[in-house]
N, C-alpha and C positions, 0 to 999 in steps of 0.2 A: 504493500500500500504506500508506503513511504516513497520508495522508488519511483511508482506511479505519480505520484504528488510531484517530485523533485523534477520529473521529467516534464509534466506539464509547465514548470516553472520559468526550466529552461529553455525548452524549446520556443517560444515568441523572442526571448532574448538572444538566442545562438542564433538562432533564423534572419534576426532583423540586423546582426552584427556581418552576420556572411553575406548577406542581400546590399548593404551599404560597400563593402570589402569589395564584392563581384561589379558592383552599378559604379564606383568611384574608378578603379581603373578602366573598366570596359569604357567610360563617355570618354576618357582620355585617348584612350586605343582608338577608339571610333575617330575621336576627331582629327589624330594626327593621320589615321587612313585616308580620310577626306581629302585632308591635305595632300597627301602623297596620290591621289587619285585624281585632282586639281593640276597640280604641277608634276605631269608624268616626267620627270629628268631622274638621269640617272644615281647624279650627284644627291638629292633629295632623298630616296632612296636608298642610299647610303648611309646618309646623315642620320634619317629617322628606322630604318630598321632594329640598329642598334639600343634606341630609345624605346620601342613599340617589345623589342624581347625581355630589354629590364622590366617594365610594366608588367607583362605578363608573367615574369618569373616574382615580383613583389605582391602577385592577389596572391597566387600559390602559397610561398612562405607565410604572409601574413591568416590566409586562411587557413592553414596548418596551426600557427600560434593560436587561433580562435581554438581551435579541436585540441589543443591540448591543453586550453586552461578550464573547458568544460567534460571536458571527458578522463577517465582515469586510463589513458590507452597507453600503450607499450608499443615503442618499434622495435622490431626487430628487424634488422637491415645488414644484407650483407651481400658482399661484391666480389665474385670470381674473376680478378683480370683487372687489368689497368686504364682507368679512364682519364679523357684530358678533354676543355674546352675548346678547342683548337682542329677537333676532330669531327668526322662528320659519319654521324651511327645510324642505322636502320634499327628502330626497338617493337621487341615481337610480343606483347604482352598479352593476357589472358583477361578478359572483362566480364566484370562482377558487377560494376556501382559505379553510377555517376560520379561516387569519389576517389574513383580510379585517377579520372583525368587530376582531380587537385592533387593527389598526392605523386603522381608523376611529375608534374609541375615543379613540384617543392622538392622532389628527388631531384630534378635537371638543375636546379636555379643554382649552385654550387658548385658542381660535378662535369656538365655534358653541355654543348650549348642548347638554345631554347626549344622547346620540341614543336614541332607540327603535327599535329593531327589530321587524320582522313576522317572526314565526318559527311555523317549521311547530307542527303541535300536539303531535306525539313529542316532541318536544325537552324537554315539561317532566318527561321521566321521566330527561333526563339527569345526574347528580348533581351540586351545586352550584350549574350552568347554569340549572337549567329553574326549579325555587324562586326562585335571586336574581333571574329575569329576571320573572318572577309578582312578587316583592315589588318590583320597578321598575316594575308598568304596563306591561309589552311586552306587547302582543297575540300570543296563537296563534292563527295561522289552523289550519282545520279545509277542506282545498281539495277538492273531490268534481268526479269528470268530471264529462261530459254526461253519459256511458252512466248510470250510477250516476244521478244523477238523475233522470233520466228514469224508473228503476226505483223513486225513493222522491222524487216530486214535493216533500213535505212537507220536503225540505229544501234546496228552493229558496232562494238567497237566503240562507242560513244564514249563509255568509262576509262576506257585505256587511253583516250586521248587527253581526256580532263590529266589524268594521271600523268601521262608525258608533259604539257606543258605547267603542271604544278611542279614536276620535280627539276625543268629547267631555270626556275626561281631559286631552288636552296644550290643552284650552283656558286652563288657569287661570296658566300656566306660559310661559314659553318655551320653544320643544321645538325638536329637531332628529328629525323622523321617517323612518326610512331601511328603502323596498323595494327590496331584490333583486329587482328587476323581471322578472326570468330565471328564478324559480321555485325553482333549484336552483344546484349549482354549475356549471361547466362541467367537461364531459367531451367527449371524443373521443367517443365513443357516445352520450352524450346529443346531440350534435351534427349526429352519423347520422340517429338516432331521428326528430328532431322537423323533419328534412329542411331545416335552420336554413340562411335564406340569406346567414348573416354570416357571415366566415371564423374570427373570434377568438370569437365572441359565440353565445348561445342566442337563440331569437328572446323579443320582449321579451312579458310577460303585462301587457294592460292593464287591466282590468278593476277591479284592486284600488287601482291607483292611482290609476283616474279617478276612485275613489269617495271615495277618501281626498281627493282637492281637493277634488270635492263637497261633503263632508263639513267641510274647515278652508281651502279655496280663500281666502279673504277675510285668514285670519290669516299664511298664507304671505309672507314679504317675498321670498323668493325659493326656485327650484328649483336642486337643487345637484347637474350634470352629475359624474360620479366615473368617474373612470377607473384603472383599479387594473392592473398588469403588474408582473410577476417575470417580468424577460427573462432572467436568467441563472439562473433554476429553474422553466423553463415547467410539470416535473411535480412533483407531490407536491414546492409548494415550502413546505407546513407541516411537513412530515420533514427537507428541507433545512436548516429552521429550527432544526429541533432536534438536529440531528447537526453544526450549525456552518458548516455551507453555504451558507449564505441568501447572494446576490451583492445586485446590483441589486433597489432597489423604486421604481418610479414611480407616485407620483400625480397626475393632472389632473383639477386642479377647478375647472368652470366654473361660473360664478353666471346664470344665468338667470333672466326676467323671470314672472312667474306672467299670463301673459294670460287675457285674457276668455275667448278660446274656446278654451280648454282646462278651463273649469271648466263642465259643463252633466247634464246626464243619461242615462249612457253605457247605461244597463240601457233603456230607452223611448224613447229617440229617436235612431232609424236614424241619419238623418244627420249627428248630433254623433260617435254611435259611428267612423263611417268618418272621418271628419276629428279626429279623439283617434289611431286607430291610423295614421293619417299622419304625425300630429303626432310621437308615440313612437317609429316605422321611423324619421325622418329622423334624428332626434337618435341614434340606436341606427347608425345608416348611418355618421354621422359618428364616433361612437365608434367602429367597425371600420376606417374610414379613417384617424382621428389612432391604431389599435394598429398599422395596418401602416406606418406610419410610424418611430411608436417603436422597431418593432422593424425594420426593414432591411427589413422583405419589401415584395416589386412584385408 
């Protein structure tokens, strides 16, 4: 009961503190996109990227600081492999919670440079979210089944191409570029659905990411293996978050080498394609292996 009480307490105040935290840099990010969308020069461009990534890296940290002066949480954090600013990473992580993306954020702001995320195309109607992430360069994917396809040929390919001219922007920069390789978050139904043969995991979508090395393969110093668990808030642990509940958050991050053949032409040649989704089941196999680990299950 008590708990119940405490969490009703918090939650309008943790809520109203991360809503100010998100709306105060997002109208900044927005406005200097504007700018930079006004004055398309290079030098500009230059000037404000590196302003629009500290931005983005200061909601992160500061909305971390929010989460850990209301919640009794624990990180546990720890890194296989050597990282630098200076480098340019592909991160492969596993999604759970809209508080995936903060606490990524708050991992890079240190460590990796700024990340880019691939975010679906709705998202830029979300307010504050979908603008700041338009004025940072995030790609929206626009993802169409087969069926659907097949029904409007002419938009074959659509995605790969968003995807190519998004990854010729993190050329000028150092970038940390990050797929949800899972499409989606994880649910228990979605889990059902797509008849996923990993216990914690959705199965992985390669397509976008084989294109994305394609596409900056050569600039990549490394792939960044991400492993993300809320053992002690397996559900709805972005509510958890915000009613004071948040326990445990584990990250594992492994640094991974960018090999040859995993960089080739996944759309036209049969046999890179089967040997890319071996390549992504293994690492994804492993990830299900190092969460049943983490969390006690046999």
């Amino acid at each position: 009961m008590l708990s119940v009480l405490r969490g009703m307490f918090i939650f309008p105040l943790h809520l109203s503190l991360q809503l100010i935290n998100l709306s105060f840099w997002a109208i900044l990010i927005i406005c200097l996109g504007l700018l930079k969308f006004v004055l398309p020069f290079a030098f500009i461009s230059r000037a404000f990227n590196p302003v629009l990534d500290f931005m983005l890296c200061a909601f992160g940290v500061i909305s971390v600081r929010l989460i850990r002066l209301f919640n009794p949480v624990q990180f546990d954090v720890q890194i296989d492999g050597e990282l630098s600013k200076e480098h340019w990473y592909l991160m492969m992580p596993n999604h759970l919670s809209w508080l995936d993306i903060i606490l990524l954020v708050d991992f890079a702001a240190d460590k990796i440079p700024a990340p880019k995320f691939f975010l679906k195309k709705e998202l830029i109607w979300l307010p504050f979210v979908g603008l700041g992430a338009w004025a940072l360069d995030m790609p929206f994917m626009q993802r169409y089944s087969r069926e659907f396809v097949e029904k409007n040929p002419h938009l074959k390919g659509k995605d790969i191409q968003t995807t190519k001219r998004s990854c010729e922007k993190f050329r000028s920069c150092p970038t940390t570029v990050i797929n949800f390789v899972e499409g989606s978050r994880f649910t228990q139904q979605k889990h059902l659905y797509r008849k996923s043969p990993f216990t914690h995991l959705l199965p992985p979508k390669a397509g976008g990411i084989a294109f994305t090395l394609a596409a900056m393969g050569e600039l990549f110093t490394g792939i960044l293996d991400v492993t993300i668990m809320y053992p002690d808030n397996p559900q709805r642990p972005m509510l958890n978050m915000l009613t004071g509940r948040l326990g445990r958050v584990i990250l594992r991050v492994t640094v991974a080498p960018v090999q040859a053949d995993i960089i080739g032409d996944y759309f036209n040649d049969e046999d890179f394609k089967q040997g890319f989704q071996t390549w992504l089941n293994a690492r994804w196999t492993h990830k299900d292996t190092q969460i049943n680990l983490l969390s006690g299950d046999q």
